[in-house]
PDB file of N, CA, C and O in Angstrom:
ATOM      1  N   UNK A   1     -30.712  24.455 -16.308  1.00  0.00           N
ATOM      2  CA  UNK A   1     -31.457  23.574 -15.398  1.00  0.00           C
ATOM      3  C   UNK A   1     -32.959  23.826 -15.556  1.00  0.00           C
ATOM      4  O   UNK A   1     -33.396  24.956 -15.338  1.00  0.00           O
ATOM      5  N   UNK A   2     -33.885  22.683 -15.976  1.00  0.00           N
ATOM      6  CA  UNK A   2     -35.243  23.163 -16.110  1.00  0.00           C
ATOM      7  C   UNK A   2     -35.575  23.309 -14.526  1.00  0.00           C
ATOM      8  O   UNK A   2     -34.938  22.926 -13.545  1.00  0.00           O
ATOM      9  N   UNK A   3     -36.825  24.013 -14.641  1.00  0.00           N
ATOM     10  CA  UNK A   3     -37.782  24.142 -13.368  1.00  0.00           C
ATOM     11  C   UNK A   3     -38.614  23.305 -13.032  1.00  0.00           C
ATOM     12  O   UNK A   3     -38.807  23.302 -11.816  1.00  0.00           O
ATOM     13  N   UNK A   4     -39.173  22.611 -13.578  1.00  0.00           N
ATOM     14  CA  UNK A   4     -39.569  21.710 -13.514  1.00  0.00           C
ATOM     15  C   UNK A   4     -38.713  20.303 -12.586  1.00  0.00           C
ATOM     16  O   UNK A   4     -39.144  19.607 -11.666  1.00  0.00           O
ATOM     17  N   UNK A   5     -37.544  20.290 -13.203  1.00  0.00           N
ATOM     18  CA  UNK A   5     -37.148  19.270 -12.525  1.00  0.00           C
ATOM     19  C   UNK A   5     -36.381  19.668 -11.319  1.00  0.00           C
ATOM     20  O   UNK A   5     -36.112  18.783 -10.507  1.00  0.00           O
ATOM     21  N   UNK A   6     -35.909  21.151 -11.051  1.00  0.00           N
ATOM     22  CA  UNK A   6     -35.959  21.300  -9.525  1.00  0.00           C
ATOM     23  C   UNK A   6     -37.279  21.059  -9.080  1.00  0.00           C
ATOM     24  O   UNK A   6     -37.544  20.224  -8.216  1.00  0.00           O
ATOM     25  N   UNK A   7     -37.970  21.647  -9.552  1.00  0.00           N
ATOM     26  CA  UNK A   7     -39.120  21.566  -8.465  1.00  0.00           C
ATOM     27  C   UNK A   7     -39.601  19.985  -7.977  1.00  0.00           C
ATOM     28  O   UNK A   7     -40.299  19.883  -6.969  1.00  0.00           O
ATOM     29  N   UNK A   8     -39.242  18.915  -8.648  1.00  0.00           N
ATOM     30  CA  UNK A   8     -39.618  17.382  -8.635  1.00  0.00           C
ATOM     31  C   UNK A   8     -38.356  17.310  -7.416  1.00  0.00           C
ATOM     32  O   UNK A   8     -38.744  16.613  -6.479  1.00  0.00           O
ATOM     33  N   UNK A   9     -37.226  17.749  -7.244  1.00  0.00           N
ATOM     34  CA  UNK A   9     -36.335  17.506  -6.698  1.00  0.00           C
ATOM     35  C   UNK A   9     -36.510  17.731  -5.319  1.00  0.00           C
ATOM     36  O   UNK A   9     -36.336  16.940  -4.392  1.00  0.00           O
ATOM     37  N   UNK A  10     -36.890  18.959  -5.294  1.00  0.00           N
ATOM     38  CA  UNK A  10     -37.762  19.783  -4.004  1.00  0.00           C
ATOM     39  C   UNK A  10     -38.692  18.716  -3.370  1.00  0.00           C
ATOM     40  O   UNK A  10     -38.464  18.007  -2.389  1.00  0.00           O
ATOM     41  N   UNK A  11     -39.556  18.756  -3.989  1.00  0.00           N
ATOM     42  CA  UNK A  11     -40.528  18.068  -3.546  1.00  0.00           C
ATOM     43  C   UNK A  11     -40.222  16.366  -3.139  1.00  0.00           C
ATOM     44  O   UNK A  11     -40.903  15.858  -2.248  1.00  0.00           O
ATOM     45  N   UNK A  12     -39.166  15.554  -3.850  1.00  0.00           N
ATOM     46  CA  UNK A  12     -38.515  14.854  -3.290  1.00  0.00           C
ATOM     47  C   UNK A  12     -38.257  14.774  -1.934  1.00  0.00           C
ATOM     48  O   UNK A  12     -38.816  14.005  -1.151  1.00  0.00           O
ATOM     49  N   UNK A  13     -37.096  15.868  -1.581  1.00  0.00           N
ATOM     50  CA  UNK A  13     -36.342  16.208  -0.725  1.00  0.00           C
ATOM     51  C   UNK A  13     -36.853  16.460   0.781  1.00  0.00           C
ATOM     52  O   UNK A  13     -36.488  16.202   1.927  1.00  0.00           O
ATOM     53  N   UNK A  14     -37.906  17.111   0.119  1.00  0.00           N
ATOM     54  CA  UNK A  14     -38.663  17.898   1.450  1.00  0.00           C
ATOM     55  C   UNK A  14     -40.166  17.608   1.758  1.00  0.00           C
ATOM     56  O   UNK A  14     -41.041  18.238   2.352  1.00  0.00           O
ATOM     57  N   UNK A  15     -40.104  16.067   0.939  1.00  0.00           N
ATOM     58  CA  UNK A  15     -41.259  15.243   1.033  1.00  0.00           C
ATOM     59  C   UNK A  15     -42.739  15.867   1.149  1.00  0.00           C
ATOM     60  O   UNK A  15     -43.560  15.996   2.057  1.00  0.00           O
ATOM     61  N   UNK A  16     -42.659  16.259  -0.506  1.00  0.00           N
ATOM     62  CA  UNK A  16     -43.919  16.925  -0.343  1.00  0.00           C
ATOM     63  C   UNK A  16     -43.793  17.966   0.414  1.00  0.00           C
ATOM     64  O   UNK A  16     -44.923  18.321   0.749  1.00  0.00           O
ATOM     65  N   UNK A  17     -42.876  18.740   0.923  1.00  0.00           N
ATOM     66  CA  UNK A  17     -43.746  20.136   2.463  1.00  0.00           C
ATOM     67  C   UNK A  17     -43.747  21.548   1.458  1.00  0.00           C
ATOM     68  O   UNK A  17     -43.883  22.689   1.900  1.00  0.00           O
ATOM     69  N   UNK A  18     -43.549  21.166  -0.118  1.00  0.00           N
ATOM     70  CA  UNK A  18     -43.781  22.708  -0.304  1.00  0.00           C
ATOM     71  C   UNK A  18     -45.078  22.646  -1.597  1.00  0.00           C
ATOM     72  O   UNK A  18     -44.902  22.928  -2.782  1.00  0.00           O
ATOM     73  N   UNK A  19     -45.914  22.354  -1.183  1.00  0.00           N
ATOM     74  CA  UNK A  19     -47.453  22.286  -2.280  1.00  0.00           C
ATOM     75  C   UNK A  19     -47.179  23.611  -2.940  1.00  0.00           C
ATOM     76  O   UNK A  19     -47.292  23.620  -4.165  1.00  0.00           O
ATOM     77  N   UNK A  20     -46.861  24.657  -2.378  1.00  0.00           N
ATOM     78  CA  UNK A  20     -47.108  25.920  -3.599  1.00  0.00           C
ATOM     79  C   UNK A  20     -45.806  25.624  -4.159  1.00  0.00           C
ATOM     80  O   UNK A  20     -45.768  26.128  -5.282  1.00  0.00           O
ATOM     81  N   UNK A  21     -44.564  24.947  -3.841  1.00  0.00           N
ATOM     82  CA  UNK A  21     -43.815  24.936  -5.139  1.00  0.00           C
ATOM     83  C   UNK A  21     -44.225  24.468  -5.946  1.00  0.00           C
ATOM     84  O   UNK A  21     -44.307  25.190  -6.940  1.00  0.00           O
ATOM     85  N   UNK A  22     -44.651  23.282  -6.073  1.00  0.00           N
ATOM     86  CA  UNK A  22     -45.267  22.203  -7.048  1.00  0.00           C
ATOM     87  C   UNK A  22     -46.307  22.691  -7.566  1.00  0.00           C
ATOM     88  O   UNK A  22     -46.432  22.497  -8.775  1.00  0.00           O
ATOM     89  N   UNK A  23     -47.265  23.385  -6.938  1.00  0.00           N
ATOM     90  CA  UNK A  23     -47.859  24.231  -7.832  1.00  0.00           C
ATOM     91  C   UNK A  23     -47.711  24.750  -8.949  1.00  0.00           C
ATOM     92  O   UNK A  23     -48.231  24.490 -10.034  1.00  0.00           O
ATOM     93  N   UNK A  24     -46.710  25.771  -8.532  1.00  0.00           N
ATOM     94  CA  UNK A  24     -46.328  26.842  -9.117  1.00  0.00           C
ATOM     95  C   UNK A  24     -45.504  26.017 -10.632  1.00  0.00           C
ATOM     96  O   UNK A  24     -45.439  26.420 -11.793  1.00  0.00           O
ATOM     97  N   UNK A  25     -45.034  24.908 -10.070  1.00  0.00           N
ATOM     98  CA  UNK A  25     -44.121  24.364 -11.160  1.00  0.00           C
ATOM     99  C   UNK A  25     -45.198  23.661 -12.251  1.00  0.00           C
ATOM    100  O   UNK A  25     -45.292  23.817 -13.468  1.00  0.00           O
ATOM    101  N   UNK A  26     -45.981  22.817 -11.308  1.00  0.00           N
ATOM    102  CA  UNK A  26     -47.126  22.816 -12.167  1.00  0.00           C
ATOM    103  C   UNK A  26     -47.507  23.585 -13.150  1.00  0.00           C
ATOM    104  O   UNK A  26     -47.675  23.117 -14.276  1.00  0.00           O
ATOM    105  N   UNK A  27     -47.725  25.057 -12.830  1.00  0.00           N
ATOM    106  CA  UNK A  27     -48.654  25.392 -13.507  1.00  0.00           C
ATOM    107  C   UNK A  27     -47.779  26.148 -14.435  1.00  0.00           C
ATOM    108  O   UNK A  27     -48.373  26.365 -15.491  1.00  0.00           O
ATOM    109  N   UNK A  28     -47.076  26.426 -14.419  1.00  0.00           N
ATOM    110  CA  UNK A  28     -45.611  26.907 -15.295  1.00  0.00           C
ATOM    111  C   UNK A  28     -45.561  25.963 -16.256  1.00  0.00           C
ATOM    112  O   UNK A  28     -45.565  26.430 -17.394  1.00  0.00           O
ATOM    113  N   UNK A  29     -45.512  24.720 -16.168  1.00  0.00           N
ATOM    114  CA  UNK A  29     -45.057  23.995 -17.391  1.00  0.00           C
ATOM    115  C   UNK A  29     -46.991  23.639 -18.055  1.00  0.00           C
ATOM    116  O   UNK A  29     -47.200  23.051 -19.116  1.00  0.00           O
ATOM    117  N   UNK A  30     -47.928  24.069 -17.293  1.00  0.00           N
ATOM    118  CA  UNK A  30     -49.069  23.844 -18.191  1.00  0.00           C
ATOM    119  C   UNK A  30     -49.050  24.834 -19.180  1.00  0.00           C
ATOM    120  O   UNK A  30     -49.434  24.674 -20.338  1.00  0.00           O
ATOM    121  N   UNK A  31     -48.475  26.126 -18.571  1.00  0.00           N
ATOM    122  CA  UNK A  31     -48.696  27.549 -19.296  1.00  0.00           C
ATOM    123  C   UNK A  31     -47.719  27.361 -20.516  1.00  0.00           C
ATOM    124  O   UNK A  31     -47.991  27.847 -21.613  1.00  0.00           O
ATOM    125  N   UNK A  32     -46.704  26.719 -20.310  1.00  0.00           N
ATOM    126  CA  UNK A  32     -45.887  26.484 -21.489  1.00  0.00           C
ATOM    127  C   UNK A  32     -45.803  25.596 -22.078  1.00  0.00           C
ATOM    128  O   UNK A  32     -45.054  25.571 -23.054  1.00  0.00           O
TER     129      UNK A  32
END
């Protein structure tokens, strides 16, 4: 399962309420 696409899922789900996930997922797939 990428991380990325939980984290799109998340953020779906929970409408936007977790900015440091998306962050974090963000910046994970810039780093890679």
């Amino acid at each position: 399962m990428n991380p990325a696409a939980t984290v799109l899922v998340l953020r779906h789900a929970t409408g936007k309420s977790v900015p440091s996930m998306t962050d974090w997922g963000i910046n994970t797939r810039k780093k890679d």
